[in-house]
C-alpha positions as CSV (number, residue, x, y, z in Angstrom):
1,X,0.0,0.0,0.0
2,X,1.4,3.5,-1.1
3,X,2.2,5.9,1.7
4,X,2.8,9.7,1.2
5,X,5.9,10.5,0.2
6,X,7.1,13.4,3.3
7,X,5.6,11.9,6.7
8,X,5.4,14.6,9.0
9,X,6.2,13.5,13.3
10,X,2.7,12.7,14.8
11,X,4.7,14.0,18.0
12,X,4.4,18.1,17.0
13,X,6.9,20.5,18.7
14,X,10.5,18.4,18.6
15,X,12.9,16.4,16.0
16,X,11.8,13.7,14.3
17,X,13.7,10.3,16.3
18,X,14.8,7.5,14.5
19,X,16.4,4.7,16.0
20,X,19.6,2.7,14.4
21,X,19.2,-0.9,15.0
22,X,22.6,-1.4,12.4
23,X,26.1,-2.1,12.8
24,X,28.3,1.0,12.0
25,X,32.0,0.4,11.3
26,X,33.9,-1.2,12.0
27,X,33.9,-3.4,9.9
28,X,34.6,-1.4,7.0
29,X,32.2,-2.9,4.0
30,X,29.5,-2.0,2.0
31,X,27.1,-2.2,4.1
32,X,28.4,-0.8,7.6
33,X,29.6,2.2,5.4
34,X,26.3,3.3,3.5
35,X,24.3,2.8,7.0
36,X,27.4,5.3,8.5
37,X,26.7,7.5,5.4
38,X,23.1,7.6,6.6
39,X,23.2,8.4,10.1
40,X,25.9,11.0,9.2
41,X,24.0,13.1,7.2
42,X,20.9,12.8,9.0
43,X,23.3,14.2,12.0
44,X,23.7,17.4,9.3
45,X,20.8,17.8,8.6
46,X,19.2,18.5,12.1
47,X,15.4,17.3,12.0
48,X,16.4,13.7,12.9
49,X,17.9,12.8,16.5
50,X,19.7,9.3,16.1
51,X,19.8,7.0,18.7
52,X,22.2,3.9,18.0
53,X,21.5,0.8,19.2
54,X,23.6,-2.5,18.5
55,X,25.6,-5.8,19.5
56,X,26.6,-9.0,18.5
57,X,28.3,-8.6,15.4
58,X,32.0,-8.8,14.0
59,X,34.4,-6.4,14.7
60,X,36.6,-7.2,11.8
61,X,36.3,-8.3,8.3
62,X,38.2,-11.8,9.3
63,X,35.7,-12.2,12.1
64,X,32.5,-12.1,9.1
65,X,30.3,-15.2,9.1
66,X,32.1,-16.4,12.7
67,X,29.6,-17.8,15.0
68,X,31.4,-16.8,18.8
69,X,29.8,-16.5,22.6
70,X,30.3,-12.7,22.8
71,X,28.6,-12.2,20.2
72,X,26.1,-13.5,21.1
73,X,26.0,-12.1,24.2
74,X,26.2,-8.8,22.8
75,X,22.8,-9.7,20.4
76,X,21.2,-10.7,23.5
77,X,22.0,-8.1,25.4
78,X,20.6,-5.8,22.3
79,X,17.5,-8.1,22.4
80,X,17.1,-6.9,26.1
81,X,17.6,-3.5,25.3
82,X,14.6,-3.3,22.8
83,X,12.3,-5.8,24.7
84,X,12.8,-2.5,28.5
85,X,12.2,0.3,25.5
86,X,8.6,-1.3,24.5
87,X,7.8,-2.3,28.4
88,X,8.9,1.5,29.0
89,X,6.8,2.9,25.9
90,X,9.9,4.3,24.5
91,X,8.9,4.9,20.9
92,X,10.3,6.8,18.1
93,X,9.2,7.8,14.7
94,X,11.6,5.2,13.0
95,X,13.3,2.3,12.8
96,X,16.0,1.5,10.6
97,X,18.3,-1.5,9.9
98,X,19.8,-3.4,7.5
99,X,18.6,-7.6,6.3
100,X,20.9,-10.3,4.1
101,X,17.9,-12.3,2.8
102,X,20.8,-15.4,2.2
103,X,23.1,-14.8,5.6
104,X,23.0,-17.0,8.6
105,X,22.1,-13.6,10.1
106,X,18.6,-13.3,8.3
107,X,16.5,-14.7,11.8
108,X,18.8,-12.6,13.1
109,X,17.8,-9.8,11.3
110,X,13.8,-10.6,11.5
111,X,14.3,-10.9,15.2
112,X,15.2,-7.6,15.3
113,X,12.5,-6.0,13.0
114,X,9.9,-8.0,15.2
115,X,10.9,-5.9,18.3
116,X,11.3,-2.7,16.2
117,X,7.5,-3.1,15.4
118,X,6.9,-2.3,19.0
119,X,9.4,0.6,19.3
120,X,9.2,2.7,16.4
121,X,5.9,4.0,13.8
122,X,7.6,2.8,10.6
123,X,10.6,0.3,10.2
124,X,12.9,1.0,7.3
125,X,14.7,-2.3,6.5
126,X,17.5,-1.7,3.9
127,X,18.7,-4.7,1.5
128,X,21.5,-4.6,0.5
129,X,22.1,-7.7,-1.5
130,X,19.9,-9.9,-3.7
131,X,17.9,-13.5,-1.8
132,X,15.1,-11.0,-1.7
133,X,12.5,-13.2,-4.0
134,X,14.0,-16.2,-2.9
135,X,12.4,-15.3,1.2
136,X,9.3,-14.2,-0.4
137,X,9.3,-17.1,-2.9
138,X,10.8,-19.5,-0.6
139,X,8.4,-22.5,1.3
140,X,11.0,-23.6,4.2
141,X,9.4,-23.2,7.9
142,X,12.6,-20.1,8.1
143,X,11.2,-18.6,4.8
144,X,7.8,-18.2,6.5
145,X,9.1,-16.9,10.1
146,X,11.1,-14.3,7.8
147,X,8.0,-13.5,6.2
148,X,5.9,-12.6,9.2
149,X,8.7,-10.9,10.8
150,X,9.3,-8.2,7.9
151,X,4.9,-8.1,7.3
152,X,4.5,-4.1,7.5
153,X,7.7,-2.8,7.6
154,X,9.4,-0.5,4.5
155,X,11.7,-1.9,2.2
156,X,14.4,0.1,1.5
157,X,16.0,-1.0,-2.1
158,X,19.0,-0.3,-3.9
159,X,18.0,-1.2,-7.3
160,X,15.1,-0.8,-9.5
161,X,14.7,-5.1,-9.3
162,X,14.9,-5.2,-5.6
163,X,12.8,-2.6,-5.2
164,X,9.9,-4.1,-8.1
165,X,9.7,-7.7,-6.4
166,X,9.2,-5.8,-3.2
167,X,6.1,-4.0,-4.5
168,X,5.0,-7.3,-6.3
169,X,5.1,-9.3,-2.9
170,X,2.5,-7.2,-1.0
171,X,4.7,-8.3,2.0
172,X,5.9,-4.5,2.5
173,X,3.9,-1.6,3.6
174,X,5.7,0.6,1.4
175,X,8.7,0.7,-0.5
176,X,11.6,3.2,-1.3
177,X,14.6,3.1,-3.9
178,X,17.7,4.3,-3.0
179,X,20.4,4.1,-4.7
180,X,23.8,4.1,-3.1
181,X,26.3,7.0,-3.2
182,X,29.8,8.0,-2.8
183,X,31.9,11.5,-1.7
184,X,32.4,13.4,-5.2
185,X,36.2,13.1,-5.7
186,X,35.9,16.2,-8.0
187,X,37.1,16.5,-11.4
188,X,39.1,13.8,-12.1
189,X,42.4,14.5,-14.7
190,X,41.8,12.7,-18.1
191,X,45.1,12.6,-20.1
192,X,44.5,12.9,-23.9
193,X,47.2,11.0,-24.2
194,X,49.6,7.8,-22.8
195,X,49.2,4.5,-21.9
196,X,45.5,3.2,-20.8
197,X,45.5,2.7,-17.1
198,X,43.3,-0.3,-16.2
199,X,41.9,-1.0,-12.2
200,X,40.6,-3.5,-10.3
201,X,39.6,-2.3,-6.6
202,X,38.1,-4.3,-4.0
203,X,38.4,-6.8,-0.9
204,X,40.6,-10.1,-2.6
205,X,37.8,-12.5,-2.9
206,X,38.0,-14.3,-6.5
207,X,34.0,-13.9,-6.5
208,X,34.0,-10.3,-7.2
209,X,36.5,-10.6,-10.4
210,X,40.2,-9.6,-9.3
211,X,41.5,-12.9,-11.2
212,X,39.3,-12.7,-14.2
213,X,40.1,-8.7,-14.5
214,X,44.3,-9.7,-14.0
215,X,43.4,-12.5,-17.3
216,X,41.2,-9.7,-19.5
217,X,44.6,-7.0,-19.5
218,X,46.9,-10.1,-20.3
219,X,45.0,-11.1,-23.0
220,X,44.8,-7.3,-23.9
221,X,48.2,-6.7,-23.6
222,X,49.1,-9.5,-25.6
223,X,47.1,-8.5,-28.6
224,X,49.7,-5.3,-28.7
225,X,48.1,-2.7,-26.7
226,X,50.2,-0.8,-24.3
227,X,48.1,-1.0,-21.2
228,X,49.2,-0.6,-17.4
229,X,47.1,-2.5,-14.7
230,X,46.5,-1.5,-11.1
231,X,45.0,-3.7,-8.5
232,X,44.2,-2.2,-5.1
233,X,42.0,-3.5,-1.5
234,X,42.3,-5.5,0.9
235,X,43.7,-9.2,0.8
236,X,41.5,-12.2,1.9
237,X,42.0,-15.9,3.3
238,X,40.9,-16.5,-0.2
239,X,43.9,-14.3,-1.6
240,X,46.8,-12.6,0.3
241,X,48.8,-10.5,-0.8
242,X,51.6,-13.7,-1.7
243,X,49.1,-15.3,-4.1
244,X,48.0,-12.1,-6.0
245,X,51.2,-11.6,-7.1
246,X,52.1,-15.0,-7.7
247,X,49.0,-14.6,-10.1
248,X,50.7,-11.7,-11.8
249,X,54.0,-12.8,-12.6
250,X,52.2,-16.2,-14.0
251,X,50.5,-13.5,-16.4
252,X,53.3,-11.8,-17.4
253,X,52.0,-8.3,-15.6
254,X,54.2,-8.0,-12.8
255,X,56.0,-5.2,-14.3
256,X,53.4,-3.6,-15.0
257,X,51.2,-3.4,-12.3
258,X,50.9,-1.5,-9.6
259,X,49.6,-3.0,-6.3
260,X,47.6,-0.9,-3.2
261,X,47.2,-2.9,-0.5
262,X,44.8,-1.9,2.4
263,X,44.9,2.2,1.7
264,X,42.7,4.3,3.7
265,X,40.1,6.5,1.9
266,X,42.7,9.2,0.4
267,X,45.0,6.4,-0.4
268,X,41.8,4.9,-2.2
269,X,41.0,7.9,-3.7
270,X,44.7,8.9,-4.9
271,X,44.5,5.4,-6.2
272,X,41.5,5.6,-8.4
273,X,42.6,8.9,-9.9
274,X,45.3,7.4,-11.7
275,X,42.9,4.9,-13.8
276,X,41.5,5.3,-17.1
277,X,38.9,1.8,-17.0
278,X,37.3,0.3,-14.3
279,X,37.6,-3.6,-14.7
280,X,35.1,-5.2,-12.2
281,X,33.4,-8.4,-12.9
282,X,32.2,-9.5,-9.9
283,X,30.1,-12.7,-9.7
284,X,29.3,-11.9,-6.5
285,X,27.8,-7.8,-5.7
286,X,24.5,-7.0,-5.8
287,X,25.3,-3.2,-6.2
288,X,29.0,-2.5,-5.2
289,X,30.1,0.9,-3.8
290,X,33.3,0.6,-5.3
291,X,31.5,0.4,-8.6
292,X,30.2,4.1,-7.8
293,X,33.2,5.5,-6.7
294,X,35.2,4.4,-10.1
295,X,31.9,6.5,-12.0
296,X,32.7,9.1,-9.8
297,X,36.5,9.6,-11.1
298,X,35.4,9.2,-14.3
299,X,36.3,5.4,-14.9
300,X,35.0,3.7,-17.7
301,X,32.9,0.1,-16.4
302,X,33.6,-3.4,-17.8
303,X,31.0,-5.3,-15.7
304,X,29.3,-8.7,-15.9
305,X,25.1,-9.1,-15.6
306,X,25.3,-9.4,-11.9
307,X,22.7,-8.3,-9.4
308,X,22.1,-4.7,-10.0
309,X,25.4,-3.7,-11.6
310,X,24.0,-3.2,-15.5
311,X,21.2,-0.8,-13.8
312,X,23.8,0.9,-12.4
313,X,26.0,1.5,-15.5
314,X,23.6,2.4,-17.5
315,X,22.6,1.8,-21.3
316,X,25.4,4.3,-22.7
317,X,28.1,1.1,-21.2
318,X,25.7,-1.7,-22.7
319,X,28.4,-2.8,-25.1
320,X,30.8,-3.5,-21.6
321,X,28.3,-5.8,-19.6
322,X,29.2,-9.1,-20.4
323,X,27.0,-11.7,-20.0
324,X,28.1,-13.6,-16.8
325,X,26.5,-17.0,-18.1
326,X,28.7,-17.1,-20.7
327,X,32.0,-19.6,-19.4
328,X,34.5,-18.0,-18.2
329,X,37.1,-18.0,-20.9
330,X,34.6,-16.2,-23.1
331,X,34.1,-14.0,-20.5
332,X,37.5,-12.8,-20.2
333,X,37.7,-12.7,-23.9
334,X,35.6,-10.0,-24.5
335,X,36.3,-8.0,-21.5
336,X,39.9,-7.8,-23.6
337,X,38.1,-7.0,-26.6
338,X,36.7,-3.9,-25.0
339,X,39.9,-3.2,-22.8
340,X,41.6,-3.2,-26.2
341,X,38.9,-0.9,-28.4
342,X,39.5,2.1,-25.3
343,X,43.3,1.8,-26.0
344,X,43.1,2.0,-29.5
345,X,40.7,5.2,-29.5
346,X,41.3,7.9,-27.2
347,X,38.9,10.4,-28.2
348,X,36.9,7.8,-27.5
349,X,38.0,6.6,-24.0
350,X,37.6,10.6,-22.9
351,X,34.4,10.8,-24.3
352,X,33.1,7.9,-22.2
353,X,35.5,8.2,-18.9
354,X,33.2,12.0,-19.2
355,X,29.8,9.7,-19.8
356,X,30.5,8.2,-16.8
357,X,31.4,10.9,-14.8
358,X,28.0,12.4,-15.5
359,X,25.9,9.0,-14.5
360,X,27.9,9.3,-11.2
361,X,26.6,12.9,-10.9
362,X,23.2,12.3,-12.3
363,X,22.3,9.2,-10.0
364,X,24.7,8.3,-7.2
365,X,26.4,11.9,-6.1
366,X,25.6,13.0,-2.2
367,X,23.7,15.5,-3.1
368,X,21.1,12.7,-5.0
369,X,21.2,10.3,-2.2
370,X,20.5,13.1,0.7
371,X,17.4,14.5,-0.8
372,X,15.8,10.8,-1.4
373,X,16.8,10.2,2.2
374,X,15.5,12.9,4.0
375,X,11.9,12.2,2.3
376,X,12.2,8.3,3.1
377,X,12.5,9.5,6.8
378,X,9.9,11.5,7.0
379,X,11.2,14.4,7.2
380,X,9.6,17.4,5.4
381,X,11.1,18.9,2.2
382,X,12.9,22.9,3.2
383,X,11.8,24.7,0.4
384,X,14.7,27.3,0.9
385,X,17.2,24.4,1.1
386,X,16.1,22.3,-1.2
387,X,14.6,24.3,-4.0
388,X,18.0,23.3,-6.0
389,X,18.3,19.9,-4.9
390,X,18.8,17.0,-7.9
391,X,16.1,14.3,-8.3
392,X,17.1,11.1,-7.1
393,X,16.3,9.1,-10.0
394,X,18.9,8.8,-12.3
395,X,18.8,10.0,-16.0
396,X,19.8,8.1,-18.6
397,X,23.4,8.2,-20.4
């Protein structure tokens, strides 16, 4: 059932509350970052107070998916917490927290959004991933307590799918898009002219493409084209730092590759200005941030058909979404192909590292994601502020 878009606070005379039933960093990672991003410029703002309110989660990206007695102490005590605030009558005007439909942390998650039913008016759930249809689809005994437990809350989506087989289900009392966002960078340098810098950022994990990306500039590289490669984040269990350039000196790239291991946010930055393409096909994202922060230094995107990622891209970068069902030799094939065509024309590359530039301004910049928040919390539009303030929806480039 549609709801207005700007919900005033039944409770006239103060801020509008919400309370934050998500992890914040750390650990650093998509998720724990955009919910951060969101509490931070509510903060700004000044028409929310935000109350934070969690435990029982990891405090490390090595400590993901570990099942330990502090933590679940610390989701107990959280539990607790919630259960005194509805005894009390402790309520505020929102909600919000984050689900992973697929995670061992889903009943987690529902358990949570039960309690937040009797705490807060509206419960904003963010998904952040895809497994969405498969809970609402799904017939298990845990696919039917997820149900009930998310009945009546707000689905907050991060791509147009998500957010369609939301408002399909009926399970939701409303639902919002919002797409993710990163910090403008400002005006990234194009060079009209030297060799075609190629990235690959990310955390290590062969899932989200590092390998095949390393394979697609060899193959490019051998066809004649004078290309640099550049591989940056943060190593895994999956792949240390050892093995990653193991894998580069088996593709002949070692001396021609520069490597960023674990670099804070300038060092991220500072490393994604130097690069011409973005190289990212991930099996694995649903709708990566690091994705957005190549568009927003101007990167060109060779991606796969994965989750949201050719919705992000947009239809101007068709020709450099590669079908992911194809195997993965073919795969790598024509991400070379197209690695190869931006070296050999580079009015061409400038023309689209500029395209893309603009889809970062047009649908994922600050200023886009702030003005969709603020009406998804309720919180009524300030004509003198926002009379300049960019739709949300991106335009087509």
């Amino acid at each position: 059932m549609s709801k207005p878009e700007h919900r005033r606070s039944s409770r006239v005379g103060r801020k509008a509350t919400s309370l934050f039933l998500v992890q914040l960093p750390p650990p650093r990672h998509g998720a724990t970052l955009v919910a951060d991003a969101i509490r931070r410029l509510l903060e700004a703002d000044g028409r929310v107070t935000v109350e934070h309110l969690w435990g029982g989660s990891a405090r490390t990206i090595a400590d993901i998916g570990r099942k330990t007695p502090g933590k679940l102490v610390g989701f107990a005590a959280l539990l607790a917490r919630l259960l005194a605030r509805r005894l009390l009558g402790r309520r505020a005007d929102t909600a919000y927290l984050s689900f992973t439909p697929w995670a061992h942390t889903a009943v987690r998650d529902a358990l949570v959004a039960m309690l937040a039913k009797g705490v807060a008016d509206r419960v904003l759930v963010h998904v952040h991933c895809e497994g969405l249809d498969a809970m609402i689809d799904g017939t298990s005994r845990r696919d039917a307590f997820l149900r009930r437990a998310f009945a009546g809350t707000e689905l907050v989506a991060i791509t147009g799918e998500t957010a369609r087989i939301g408002r399909e289900s009926g399970l939701f009392r409303d639902v919002h898009l919002l797409y993710n966002h990163a910090l403008d960078p400002g005006e990234p340098p194009m060079a009209a002219a030297g060799r075609v810098r190629v990235g690959w950022f990310g955390r290590f994990d062969p899932r989200k493409g590092v390998l095949a990306a390393i394979d697609a500039v060899a193959a490019a590289r051998a066809a004649g084209h004078d290309i640099r490669l550049a591989i940056g984040g943060s190593p895994t269990v999956e792949l240390d730092a050892p093995a990653l350039e193991a894998r580069l000196r088996e593709a002949g790239l070692a001396d021609v590759t520069e490597t960023c291991y674990n670099p804070d946010e300038d060092g991220k930055a500072e490393f994604l200005s130097r690069l011409d393409v973005f190289v990212y096909p991930s099996e694995h994202d649903h709708a990566p941030l690091a994705l957005i922060e190549g568009l927003a230094h101007g990167l060109v995107p060779i991606v796969l058909t994965q989750g949201g990622i050719p919705e992000m891209v947009g239809p101007r970068f068709a020709d450099n979404v590669i079908d992911r069902g194809l195997p993965a030799d073919a795969r790598v094939r024509l991400m070379a192909a197209r690695i190869a065509a931006l070296a050999a024309d580079r009015e061409g590359l400038l023309a689209d590292r500029r395209a893309a530039r603009t889809r970062y301004l047009s649908a994922f910049s600050e200023e886009a994601f702030e003005a969709r928040l603020l009406a998804i919390f309720g919180v009524a539009p300030d004509p003198a502020r926002d009379a300049t303030a960019p739709e949300a929806q991106p335009t087509e480039v």
